[in-house]
KEBA-887489 format. One record per atom (N, C-alpha, C): residue number from 0; residue in one letter; atom name; x, y, z. Coordinates in steps of 0.2 Angstrom, whole numbers. Each point is the difference from the previous one (the first is absolute). Layout:
! residues N
NODE    k  r   a     xx     yy     zz
NODE  NUM  a  CA      X      Y      Z
...
This chain:
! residues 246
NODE    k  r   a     xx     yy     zz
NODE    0  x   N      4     -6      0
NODE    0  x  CA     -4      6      0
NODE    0  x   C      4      6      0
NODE    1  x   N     -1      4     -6
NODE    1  x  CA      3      8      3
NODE    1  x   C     -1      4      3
NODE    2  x   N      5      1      3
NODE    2  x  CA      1      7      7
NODE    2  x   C     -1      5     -3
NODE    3  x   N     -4      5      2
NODE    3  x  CA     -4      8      1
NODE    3  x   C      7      3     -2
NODE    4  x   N      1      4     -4
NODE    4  x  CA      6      5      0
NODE    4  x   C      0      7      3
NODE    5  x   N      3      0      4
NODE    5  x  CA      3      8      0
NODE    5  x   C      3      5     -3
NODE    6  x   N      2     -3     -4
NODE    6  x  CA      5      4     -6
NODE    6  x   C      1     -2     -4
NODE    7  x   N     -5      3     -7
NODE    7  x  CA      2     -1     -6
NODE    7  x   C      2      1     -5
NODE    8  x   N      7      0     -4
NODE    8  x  CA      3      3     -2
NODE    8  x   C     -1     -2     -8
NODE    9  x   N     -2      5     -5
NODE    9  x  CA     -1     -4     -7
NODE    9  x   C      4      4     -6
NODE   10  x   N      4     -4     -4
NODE   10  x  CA      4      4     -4
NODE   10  x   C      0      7      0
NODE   11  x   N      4      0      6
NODE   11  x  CA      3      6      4
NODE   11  x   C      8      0     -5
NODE   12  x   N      1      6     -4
NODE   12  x  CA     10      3     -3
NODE   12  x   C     -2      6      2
NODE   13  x   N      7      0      0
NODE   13  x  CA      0      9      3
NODE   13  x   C      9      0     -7
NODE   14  x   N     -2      4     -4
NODE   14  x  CA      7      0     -5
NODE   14  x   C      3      9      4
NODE   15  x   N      6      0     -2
NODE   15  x  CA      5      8      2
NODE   15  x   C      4     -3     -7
NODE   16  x   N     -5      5     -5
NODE   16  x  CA      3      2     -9
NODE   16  x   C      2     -7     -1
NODE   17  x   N      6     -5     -2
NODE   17  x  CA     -1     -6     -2
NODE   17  x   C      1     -5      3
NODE   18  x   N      1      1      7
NODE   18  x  CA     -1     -5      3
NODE   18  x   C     -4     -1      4
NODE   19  x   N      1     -9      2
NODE   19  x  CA     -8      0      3
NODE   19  x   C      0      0      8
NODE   20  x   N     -3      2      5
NODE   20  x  CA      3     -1      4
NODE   20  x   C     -7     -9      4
NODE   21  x   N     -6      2     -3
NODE   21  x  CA     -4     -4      0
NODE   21  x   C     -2     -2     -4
NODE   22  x   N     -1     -9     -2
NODE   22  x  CA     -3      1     -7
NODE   22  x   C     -6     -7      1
NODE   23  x   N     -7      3     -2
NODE   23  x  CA     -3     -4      1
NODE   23  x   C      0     -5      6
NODE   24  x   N     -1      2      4
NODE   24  x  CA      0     -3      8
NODE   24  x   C     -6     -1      2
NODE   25  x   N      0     -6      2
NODE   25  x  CA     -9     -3      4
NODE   25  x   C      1     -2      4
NODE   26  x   N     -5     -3      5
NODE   26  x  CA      4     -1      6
NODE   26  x   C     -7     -1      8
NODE   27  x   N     -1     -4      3
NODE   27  x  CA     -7      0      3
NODE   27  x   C      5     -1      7
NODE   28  x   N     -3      6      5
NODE   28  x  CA      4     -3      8
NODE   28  x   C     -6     -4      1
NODE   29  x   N      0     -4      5
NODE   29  x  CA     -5     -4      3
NODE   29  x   C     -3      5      7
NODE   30  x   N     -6      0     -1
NODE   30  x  CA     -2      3      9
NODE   30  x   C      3     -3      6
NODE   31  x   N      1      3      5
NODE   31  x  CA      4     -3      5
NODE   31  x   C      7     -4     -2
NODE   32  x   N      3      2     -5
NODE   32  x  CA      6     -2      0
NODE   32  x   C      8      1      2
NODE   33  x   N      3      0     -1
NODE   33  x  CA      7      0      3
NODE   33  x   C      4      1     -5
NODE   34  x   N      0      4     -6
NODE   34  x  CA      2      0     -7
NODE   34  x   C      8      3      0
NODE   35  x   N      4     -4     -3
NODE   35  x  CA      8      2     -2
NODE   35  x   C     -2      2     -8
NODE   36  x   N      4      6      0
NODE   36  x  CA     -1      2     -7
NODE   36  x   C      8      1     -3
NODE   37  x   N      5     -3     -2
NODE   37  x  CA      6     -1      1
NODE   37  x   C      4      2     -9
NODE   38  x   N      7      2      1
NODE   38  x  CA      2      2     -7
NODE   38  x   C      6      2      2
NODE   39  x   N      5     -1     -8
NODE   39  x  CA      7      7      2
NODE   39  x   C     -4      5     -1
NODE   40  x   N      6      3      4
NODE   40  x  CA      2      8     -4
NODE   40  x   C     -5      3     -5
NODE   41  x   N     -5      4      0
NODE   41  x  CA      0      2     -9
NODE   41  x   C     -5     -5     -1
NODE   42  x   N     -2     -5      4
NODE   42  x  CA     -7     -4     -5
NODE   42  x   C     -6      3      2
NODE   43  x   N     -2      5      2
NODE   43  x  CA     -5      4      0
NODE   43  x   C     -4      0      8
NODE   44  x   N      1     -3      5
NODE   44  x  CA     -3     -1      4
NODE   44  x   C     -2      6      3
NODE   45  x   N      6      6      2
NODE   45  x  CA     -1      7      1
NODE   45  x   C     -5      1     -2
NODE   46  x   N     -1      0     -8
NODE   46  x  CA     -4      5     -4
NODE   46  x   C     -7     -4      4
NODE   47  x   N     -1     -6     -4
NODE   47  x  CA     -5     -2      4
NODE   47  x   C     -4      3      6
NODE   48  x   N      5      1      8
NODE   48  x  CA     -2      2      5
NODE   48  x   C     -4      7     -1
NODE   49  x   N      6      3     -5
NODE   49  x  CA     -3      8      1
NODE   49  x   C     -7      1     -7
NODE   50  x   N     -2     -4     -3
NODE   50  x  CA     -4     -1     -5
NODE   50  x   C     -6     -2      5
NODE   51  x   N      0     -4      3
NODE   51  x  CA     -6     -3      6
NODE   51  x   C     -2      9      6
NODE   52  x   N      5      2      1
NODE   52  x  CA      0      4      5
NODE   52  x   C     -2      8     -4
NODE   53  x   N      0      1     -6
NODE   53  x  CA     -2      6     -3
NODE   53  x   C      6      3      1
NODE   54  x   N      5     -1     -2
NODE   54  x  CA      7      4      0
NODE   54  x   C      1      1     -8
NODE   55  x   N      0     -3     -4
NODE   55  x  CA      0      0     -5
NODE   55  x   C     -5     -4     -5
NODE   56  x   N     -2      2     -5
NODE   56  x  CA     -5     -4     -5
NODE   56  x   C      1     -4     -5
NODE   57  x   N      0     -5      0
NODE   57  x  CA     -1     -4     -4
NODE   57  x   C      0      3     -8
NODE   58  x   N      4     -3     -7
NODE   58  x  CA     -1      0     -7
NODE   58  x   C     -7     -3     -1
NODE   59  x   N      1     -7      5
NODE   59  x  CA     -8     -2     -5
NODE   59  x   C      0     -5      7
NODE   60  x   N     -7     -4      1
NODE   60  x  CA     -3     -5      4
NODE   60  x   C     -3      2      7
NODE   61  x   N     -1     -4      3
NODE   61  x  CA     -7      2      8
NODE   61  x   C      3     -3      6
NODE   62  x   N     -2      0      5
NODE   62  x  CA      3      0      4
NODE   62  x   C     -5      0      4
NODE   63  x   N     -2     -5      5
NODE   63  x  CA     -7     -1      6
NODE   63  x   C      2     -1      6
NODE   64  x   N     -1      4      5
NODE   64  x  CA     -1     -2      7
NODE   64  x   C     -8     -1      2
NODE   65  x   N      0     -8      0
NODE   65  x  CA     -9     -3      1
NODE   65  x   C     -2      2     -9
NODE   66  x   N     -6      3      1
NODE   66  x  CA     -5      1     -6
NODE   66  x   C      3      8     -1
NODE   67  x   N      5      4      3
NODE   67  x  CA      1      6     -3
NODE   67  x   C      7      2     -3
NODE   68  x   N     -4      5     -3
NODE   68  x  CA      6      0     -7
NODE   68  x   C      7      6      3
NODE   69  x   N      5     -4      2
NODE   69  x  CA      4      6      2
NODE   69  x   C      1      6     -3
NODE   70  x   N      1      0     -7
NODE   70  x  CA      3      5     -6
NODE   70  x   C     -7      3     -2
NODE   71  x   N     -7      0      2
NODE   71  x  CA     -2      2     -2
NODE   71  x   C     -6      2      5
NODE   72  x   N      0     -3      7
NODE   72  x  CA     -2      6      5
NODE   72  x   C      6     -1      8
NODE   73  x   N      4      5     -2
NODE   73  x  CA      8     -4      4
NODE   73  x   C     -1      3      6
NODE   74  x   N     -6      5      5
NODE   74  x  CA      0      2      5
NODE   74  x   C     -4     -6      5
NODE   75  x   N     -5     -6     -4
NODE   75  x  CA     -3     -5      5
NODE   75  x   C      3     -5     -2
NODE   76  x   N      5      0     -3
NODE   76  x  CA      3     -7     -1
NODE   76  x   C      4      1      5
NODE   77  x   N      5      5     -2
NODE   77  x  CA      6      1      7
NODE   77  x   C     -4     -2      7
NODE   78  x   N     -7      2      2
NODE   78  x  CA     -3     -1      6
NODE   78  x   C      3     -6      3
NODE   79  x   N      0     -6     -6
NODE   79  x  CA      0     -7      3
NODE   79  x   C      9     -1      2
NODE   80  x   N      3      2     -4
NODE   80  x  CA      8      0      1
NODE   80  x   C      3      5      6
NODE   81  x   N      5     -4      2
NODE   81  x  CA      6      1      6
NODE   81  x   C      6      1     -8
NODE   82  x   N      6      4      1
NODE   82  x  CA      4     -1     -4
NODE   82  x   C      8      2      7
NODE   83  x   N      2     -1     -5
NODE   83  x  CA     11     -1      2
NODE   83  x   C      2      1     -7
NODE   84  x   N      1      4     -6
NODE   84  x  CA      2     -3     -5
NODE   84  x   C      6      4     -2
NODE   85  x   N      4      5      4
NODE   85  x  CA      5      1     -2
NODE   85  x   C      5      2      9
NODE   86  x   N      8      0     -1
NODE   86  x  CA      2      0      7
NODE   86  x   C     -3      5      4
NODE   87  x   N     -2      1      6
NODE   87  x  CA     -2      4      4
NODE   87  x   C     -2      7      2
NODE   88  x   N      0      4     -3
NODE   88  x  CA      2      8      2
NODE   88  x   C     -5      4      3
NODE   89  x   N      1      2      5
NODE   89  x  CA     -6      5      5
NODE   89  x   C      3      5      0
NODE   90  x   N     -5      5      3
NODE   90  x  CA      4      9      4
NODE   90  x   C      3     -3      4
NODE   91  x   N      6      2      1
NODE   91  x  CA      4     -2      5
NODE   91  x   C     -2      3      7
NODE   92  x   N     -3      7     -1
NODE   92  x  CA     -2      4      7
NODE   92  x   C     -4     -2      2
NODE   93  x   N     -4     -5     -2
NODE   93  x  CA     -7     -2      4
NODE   93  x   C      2     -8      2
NODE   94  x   N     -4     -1      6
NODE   94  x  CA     -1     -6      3
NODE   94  x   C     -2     -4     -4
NODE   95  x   N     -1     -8      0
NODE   95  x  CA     -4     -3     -2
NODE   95  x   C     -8     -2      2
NODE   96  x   N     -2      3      8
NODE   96  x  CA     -6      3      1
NODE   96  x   C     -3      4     -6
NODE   97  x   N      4      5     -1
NODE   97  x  CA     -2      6     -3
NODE   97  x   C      0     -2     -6
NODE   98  x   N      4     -5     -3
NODE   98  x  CA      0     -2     -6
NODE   98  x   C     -7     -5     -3
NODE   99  x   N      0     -2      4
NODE   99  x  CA     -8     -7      0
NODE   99  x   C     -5      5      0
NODE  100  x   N      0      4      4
NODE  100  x  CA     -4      6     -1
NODE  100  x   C     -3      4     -6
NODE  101  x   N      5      5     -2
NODE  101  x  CA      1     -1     -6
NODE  101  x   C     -3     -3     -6
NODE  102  x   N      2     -7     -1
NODE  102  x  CA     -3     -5     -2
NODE  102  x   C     -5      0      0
NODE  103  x   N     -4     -1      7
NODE  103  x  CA     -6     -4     -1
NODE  103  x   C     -5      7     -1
NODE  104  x   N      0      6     -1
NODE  104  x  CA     -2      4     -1
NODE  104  x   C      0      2     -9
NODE  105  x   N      6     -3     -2
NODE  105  x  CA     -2      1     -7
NODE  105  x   C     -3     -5     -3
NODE  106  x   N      0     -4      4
NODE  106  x  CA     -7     -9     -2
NODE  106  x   C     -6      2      3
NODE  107  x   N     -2      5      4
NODE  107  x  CA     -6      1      2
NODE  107  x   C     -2     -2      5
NODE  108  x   N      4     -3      2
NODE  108  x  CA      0     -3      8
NODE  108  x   C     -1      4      7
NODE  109  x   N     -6      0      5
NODE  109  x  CA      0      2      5
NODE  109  x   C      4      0      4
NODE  110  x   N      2      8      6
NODE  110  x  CA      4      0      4
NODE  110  x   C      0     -6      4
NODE  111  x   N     -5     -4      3
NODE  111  x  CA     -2     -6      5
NODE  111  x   C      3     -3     -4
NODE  112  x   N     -1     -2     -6
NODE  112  x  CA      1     -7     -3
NODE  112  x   C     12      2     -1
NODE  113  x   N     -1      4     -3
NODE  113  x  CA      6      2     -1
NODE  113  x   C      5     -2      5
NODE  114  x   N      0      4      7
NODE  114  x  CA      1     -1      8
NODE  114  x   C      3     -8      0
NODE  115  x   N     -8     -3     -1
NODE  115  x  CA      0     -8      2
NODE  115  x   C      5     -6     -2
NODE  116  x   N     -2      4     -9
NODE  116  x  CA      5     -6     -3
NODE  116  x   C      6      2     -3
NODE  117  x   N      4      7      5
NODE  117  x  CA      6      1     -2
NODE  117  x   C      4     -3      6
NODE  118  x   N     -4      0      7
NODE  118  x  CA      3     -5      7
NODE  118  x   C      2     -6     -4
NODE  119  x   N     -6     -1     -5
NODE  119  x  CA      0     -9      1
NODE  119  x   C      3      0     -5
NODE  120  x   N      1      3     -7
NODE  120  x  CA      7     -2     -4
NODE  120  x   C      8      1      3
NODE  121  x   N     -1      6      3
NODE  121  x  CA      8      0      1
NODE  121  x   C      4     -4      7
NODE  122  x   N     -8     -4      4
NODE  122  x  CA      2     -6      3
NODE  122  x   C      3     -7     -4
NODE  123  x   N     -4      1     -6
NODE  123  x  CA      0     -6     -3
NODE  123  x   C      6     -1     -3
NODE  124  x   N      6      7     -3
NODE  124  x  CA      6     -2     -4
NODE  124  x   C      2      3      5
NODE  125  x   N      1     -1      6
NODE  125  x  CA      5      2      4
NODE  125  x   C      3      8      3
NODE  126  x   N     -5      5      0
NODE  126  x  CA      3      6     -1
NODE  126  x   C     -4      6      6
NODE  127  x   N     -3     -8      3
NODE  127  x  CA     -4      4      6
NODE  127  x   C      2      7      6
NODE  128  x   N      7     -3      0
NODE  128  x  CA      5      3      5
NODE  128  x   C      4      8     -4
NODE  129  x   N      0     -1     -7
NODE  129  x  CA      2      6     -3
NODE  129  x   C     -7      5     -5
NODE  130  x   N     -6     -1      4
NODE  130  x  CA     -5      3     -3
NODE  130  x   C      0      8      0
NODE  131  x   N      5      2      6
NODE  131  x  CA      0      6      1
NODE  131  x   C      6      3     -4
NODE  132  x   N      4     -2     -2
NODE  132  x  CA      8     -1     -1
NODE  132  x   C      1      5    -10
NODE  133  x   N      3      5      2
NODE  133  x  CA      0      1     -9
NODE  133  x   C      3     -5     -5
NODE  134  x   N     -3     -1     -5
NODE  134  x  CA      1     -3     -6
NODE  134  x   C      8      0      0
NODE  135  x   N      2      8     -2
NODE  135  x  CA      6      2     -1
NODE  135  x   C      8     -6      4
NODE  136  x   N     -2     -3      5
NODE  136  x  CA      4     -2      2
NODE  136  x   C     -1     -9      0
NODE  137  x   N     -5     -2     -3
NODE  137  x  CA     -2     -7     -2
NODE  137  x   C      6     -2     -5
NODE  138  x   N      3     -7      1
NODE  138  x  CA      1     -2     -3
NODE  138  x   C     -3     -3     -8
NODE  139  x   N      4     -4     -5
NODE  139  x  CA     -3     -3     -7
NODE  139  x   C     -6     -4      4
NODE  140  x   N      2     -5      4
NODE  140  x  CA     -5     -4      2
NODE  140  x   C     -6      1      3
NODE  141  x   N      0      6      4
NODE  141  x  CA     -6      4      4
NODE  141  x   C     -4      2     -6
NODE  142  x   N      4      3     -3
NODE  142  x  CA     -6      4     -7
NODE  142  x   C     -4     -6     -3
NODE  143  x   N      2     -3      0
NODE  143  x  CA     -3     -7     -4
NODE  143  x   C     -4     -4      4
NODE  144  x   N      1      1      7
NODE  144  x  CA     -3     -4      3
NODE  144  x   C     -9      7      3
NODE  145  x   N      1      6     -4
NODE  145  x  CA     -3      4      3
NODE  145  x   C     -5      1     -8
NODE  146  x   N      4      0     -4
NODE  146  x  CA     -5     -2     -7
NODE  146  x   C     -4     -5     -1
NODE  147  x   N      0     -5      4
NODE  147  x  CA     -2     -7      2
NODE  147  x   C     -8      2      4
NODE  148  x   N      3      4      5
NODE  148  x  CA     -5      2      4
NODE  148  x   C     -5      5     -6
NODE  149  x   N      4      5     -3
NODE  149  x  CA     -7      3     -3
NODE  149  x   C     -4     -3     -4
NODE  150  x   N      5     -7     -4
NODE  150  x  CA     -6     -2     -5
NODE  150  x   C     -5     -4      4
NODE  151  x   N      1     -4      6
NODE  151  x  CA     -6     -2      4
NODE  151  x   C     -5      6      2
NODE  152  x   N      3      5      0
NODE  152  x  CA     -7      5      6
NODE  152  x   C     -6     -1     -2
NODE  153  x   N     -1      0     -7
NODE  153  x  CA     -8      0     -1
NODE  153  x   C     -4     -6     -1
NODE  154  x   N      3     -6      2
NODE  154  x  CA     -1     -6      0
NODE  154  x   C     -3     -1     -6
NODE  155  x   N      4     -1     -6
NODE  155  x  CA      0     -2     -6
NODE  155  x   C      1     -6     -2
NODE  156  x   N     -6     -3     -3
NODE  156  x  CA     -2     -8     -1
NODE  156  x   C      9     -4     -5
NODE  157  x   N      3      5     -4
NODE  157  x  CA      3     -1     -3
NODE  157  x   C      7      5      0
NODE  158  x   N      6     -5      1
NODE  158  x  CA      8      4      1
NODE  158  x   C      3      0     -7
NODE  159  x   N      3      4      0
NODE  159  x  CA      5      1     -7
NODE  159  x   C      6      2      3
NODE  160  x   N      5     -5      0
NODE  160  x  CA      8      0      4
NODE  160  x   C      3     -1     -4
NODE  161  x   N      5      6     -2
NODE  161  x  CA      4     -2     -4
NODE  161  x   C      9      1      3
NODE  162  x   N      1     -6      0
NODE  162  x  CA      8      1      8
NODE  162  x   C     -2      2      5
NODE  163  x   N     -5     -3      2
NODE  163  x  CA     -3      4      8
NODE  163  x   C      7     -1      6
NODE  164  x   N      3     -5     -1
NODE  164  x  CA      4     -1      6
NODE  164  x   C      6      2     -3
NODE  165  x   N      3      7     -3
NODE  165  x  CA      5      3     -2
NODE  165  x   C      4      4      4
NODE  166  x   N      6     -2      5
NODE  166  x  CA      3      3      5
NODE  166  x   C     -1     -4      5
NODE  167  x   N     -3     -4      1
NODE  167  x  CA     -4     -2      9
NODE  167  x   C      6     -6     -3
NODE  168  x   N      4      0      9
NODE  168  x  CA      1     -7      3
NODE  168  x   C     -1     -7      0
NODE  169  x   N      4     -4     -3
NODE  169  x  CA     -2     -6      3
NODE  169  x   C     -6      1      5
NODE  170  x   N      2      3      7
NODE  170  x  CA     -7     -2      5
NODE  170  x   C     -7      3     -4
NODE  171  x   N      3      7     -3
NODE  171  x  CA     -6      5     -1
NODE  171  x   C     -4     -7     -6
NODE  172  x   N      3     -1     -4
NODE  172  x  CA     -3     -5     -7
NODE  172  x   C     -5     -4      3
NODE  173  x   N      4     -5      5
NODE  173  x  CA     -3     -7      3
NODE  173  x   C     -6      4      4
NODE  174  x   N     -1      6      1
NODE  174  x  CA     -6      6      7
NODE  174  x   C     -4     -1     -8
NODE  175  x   N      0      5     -4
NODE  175  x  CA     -4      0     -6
NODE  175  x   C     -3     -5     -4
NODE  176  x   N      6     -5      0
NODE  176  x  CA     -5     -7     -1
NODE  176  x   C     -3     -2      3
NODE  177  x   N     -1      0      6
NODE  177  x  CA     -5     -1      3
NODE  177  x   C     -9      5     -1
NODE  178  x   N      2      5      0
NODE  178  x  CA     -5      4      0
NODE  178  x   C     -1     -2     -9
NODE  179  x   N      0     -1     -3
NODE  179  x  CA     -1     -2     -8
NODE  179  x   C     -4     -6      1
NODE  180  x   N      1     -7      4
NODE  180  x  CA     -1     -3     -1
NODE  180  x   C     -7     -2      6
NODE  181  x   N     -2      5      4
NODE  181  x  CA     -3      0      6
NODE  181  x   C     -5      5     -7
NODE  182  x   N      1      3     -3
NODE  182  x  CA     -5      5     -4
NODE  182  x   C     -4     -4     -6
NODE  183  x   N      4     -5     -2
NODE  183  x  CA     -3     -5     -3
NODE  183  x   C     -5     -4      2
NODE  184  x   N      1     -1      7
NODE  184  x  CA     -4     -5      2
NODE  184  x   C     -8      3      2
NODE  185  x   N      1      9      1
NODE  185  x  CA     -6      4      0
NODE  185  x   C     -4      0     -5
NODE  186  x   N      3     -4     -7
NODE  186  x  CA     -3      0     -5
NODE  186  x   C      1      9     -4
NODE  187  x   N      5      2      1
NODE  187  x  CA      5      3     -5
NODE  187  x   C      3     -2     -6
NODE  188  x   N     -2      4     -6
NODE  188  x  CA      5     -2     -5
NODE  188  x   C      5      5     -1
NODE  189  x   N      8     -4     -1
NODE  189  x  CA      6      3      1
NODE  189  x   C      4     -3     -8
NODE  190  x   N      1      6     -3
NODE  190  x  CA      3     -1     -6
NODE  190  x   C      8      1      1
NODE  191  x   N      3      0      1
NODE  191  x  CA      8     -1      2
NODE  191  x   C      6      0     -8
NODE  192  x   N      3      3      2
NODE  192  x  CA      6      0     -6
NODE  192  x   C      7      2      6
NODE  193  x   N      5     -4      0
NODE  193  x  CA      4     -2      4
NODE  193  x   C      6     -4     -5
NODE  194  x   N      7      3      2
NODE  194  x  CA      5     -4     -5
NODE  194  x   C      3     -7      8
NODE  195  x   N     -3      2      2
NODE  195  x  CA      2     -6      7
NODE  195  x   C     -3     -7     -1
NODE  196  x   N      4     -5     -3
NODE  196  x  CA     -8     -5     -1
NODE  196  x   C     -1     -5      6
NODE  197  x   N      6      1      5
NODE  197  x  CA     -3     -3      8
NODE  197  x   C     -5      1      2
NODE  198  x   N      0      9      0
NODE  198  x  CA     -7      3      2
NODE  198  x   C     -5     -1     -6
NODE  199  x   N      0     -1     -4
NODE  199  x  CA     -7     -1     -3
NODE  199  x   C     -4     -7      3
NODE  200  x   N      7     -7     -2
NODE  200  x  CA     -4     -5      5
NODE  200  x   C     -2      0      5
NODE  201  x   N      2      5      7
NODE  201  x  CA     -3     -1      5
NODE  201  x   C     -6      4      0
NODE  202  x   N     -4      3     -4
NODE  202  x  CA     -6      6      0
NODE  202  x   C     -4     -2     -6
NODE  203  x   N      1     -2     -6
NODE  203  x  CA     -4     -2     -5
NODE  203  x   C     -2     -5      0
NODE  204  x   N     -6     -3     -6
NODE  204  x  CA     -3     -4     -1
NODE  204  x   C      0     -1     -7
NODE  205  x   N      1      5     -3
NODE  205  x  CA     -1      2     -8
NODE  205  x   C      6      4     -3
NODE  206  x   N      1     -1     -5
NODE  206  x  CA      6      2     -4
NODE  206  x   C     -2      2     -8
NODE  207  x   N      3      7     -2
NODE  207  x  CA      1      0     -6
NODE  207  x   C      8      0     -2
NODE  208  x   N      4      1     -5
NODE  208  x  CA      6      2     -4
NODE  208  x   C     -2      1     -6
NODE  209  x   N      3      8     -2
NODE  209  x  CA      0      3     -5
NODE  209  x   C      6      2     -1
NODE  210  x   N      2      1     -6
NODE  210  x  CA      6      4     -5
NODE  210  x   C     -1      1     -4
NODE  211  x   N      3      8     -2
NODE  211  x  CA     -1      4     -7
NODE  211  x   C     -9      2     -1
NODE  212  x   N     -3      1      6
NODE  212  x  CA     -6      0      1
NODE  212  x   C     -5     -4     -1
NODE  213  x   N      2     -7     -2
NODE  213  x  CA     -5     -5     -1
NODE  213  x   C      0     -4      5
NODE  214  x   N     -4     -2      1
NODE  214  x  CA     -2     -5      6
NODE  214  x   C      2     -6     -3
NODE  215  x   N      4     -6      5
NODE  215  x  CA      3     -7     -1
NODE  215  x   C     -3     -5      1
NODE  216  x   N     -3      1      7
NODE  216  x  CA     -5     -4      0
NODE  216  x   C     -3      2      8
NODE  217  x   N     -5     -4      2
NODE  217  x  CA     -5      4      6
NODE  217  x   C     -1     -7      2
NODE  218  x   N     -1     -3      6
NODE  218  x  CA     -3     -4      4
NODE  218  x   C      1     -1      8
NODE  219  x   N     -3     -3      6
NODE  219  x  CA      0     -2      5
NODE  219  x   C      9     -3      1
NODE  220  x   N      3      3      4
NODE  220  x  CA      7     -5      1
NODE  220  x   C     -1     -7      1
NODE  221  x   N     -6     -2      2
NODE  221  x  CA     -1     -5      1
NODE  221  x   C      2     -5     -6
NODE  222  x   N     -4      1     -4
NODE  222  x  CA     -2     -1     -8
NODE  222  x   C      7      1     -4
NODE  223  x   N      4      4      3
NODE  223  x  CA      5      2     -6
NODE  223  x   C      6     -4      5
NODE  224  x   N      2      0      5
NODE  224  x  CA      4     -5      3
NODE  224  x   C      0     -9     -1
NODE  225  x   N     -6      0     -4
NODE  225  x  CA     -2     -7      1
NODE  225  x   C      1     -1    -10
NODE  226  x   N     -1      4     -3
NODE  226  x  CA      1      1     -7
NODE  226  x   C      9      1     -1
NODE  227  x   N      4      2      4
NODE  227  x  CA      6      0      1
NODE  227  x   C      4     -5      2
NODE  228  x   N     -4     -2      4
NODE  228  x  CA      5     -6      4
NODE  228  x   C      2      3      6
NODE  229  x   N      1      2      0
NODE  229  x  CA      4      6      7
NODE  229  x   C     -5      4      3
NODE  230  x   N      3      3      7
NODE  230  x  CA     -3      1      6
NODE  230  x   C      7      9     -2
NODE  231  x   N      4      0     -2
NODE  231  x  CA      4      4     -2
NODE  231  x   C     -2      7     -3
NODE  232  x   N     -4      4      2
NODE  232  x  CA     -2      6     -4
NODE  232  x   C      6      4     -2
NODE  233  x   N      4      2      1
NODE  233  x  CA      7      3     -3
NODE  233  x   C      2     -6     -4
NODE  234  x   N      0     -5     -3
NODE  234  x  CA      3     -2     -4
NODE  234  x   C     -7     -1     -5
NODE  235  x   N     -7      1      2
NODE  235  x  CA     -4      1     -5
NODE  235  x   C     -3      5     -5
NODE  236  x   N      4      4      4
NODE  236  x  CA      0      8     -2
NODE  236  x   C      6      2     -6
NODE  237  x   N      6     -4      2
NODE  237  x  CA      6      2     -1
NODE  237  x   C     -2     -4     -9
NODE  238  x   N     -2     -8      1
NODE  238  x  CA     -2     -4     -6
NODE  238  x   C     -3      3     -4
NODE  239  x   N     -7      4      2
NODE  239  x  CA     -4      4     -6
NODE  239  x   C      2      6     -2
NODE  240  x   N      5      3      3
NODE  240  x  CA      2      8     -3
NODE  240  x   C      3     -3     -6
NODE  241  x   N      6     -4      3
NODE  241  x  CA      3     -4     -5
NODE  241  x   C     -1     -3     -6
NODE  242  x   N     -4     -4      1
NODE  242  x  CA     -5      0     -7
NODE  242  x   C     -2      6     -4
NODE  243  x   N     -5      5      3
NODE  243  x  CA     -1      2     -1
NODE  243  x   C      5      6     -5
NODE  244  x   N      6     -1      1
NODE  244  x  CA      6      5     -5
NODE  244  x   C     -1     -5     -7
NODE  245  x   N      0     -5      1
NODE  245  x  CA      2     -4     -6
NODE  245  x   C     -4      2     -6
């Protein structure tokens, strides 16, 4: 039986003059999934993140969160999305209180509701103890672990993380996988692009690999471990790119 999708992606290119950075991309995340979306350098994964998120437009194809068209009403699509999609950057002179604030006021978020689930995000990535603390003095890993927190504020059914875990520590990674893996089970769907393929096995369920903008293949690890032969996702990953040059 097929699973409900969250995210539907349909011959989605985005070309810059002759090259393509996407070409012809399709692509269905499953509701409730744990999706790795995986590629070198250069295979378009970025573009993808910022094309889902209204950063930039697509040359040609559609793009759904549920039944809504992101590219074509992108203020209630966004409603459903949490995003991470590029390294960290905040006012440095403002708290992260002040920041979630900030935030949840540009989402339309009530002062109460604001208040509540900025406690409870910046308890959840670890950041309880510097809530009062200026940005300006956070480390790589803080900022990350604090853009973590704002894509949760608004309790959005659907994440878009592109290198969520960028800077953070061995400890901080294993803290964040957790909280990845606890969101899942809330029945969150988490779309993940990550060049780490430890961390993709311990947080996913689903995998795509693209290169050169087209998609290689999309299935359950499950599915794809058992069509490999191996339990080895870096040596799975490494086999199809490699194919894929020939």
């Amino acid at each position: 039986m097929k699973m409900p999708t969250a995210i539907t992606i349909s011959g989605l290119t985005k070309n810059y003059g002759k090259i393509a950075a996407l070409d012809n991309l399709s692509l269905e995340v499953p509701r409730g999934s744990a999706f790795a979306f995986l590629g070198p350098n250069g295979a378009g994964k970025s573009t993808t993140m910022k094309i889902l998120t209204s950063l930039i437009r697509p040359t040609s194809g559609e793009a759904y969160f549920f039944n809504i068209n992101a590219l074509e009403e992108p203020h209630e699509a966004l409603l459903q999305v949490g995003a991470v999609v590029e390294s960290a950057e905040f006012y440095s002179t403002l708290t992260p209180e002040e920041t979630l604030d900030y935030f949840g006021r540009l989402r339309g978020m009530n002062a109460e509701k604001i208040l509540r689930n900025s406690k409870k995000c910046l308890t959840l990535v670890g950041l309880e103890d510097w809530s009062d603390q200026k940005i300006g003095t956070f480390s790589r890993g803080m900022k990350q672990r604090l853009a973590i927190a704002q894509a949760l504020l608004h309790e959005p059914p659907i994440l878009l993380l592109d290198e969520p875990t960028f800077g953070l520590d061995p400890r901080g990674m294993a803290e964040i996988r957790d909280v990845f893996k606890n969101l899942t089970k809330q029945g969150k769907t988490i779309f993940f692009s990550s060049h780490l393929i430890g961390e993709i096995k311990e947080i996913c369920d689903t995998l795509a690999i693209i290169d050169k903008g087209s998609l290689l293949f999309a299935d359950t690890i499950k599915h794809i471990t058992k069509k490999f032969g191996t339990d080895d996702l870096e040596e799975i990953y490494l086999k199809t790119i490699k194919e894929s040059v020939r």
